[in-house]
N, C-alpha and C positions, 0 to 999 in steps of 0.2 A: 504494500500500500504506500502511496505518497499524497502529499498533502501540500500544495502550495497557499500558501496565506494570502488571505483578500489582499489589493492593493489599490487605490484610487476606483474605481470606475468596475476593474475585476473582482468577479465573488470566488470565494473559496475552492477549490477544484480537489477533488477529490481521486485515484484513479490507481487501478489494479488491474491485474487480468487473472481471468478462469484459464485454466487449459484441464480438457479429458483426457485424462489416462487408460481410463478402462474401456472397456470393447463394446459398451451398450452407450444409446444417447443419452443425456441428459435436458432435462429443461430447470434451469436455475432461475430464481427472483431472487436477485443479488439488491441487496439495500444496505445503508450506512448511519451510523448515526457517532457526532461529537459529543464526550462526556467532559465537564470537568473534573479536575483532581478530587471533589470531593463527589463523585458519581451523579451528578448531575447531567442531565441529556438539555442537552441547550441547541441541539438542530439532528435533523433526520431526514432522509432522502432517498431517493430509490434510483435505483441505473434499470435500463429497459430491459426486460425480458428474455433471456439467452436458449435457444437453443444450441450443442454440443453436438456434433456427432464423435464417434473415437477418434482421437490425435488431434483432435481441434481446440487450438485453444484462441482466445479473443479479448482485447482491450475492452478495458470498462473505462468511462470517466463521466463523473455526473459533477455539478455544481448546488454551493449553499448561497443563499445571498442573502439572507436573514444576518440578523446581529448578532455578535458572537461575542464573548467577554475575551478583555487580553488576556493574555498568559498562557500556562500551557494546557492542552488540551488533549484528549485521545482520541483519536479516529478509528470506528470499529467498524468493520467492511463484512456481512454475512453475507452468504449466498444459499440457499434453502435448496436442494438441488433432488427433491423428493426420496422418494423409498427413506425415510429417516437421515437422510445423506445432509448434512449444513457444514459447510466451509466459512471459517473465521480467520480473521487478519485484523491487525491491528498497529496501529503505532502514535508516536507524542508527537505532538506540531507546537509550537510556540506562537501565537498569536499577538501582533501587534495592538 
């Protein structure tokens, strides 16, 4: 996951990628949400809909343009990817 910090005009961007390993398709609803250090959820979003077939893998990248508090902050990337299957990623951004 990465995370580029609003800047003038731009909103936050968020962006990863899915790739399939295994040999059947997949269909992921991959979505994000910013917590702060004390678990707070201060913005949430969703990246469009993925179909996979095997070997396939694809950029994700969705934006936030809502307010966000300075400081740092964690970005948590799920993807729900059915049969009980959820793919998590995450990492800290420092906010302006």
């Amino acid at each position: 996951v990465s995370v580029t910090a609003p800047t003038g005009a731009r909103p936050l961007t968020v962006a990863t990628a899915l790739a399939n390993e295994g040999n059947v398709y997949l269909k992921c609803r991959p979505s994000f949400h910013l917590m702060t250090p004390d678990n707070r959820v201060v913005g949430r979003g969703e990246f469009p809909l993925r179909y996979l077939w095997p070997g396939m893998s694809v950029p994700l990248t969705a934006e936030w343009t809502g307010s966000l508090p300075s400081g740092p902050s964690l970005a948590v990337v799920t993807a729900e990817c059915g049969e009980g299957l959820m793919l998590v990623e995450e990492t800290t951004v420092t906010l302006p």
